[in-house]
N, C-alpha and C positions, 0 to 999 in steps of 0.2 A: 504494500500500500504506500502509497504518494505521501510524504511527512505531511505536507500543505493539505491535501485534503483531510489530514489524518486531524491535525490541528483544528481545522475549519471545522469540521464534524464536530469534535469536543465543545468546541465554543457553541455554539448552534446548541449545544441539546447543555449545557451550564442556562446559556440566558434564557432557552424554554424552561428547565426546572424552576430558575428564581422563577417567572414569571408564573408558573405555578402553582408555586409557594405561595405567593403575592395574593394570588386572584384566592385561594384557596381558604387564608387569611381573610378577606375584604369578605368574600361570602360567608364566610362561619362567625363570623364579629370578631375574629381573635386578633392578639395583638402579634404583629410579623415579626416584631424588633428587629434585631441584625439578622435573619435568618435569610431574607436574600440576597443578601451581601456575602453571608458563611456558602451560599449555593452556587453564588456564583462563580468563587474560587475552588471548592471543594465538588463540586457536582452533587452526586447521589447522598456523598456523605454530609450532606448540607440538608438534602431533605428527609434523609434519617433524622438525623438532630433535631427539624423541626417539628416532625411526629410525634419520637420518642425522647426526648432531654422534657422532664421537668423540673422547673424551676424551683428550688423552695422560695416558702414566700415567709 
């Protein structure tokens, strides 16, 4: 596989995940915090975090 497309592909499905996240957040009333931001660097393991990490309060 081509690195550029190899790259381009990863990016593409990071900003789909945050986006997501985001939309996924804004429909449930939750609050996203950094969790698109953790997505967008991290990919899947951004949206792990977001499902499963909770917070104590």
């Amino acid at each position: 596989m081509d690195l550029t497309a190899f790259l381009f592909a990863t990016a593409v499905a990071h900003v789909g995940f945050a986006i997501f996240v985001t939309g996924h957040a804004y429909l449930t009333g939750e609050e996203a915090g950094n969790w698109p931001y953790v997505t967008l660097a991290l990919g899947l393991a951004g949206v792990a975090g977001y499902f499963f990490y909770d917070e104590l309060s």
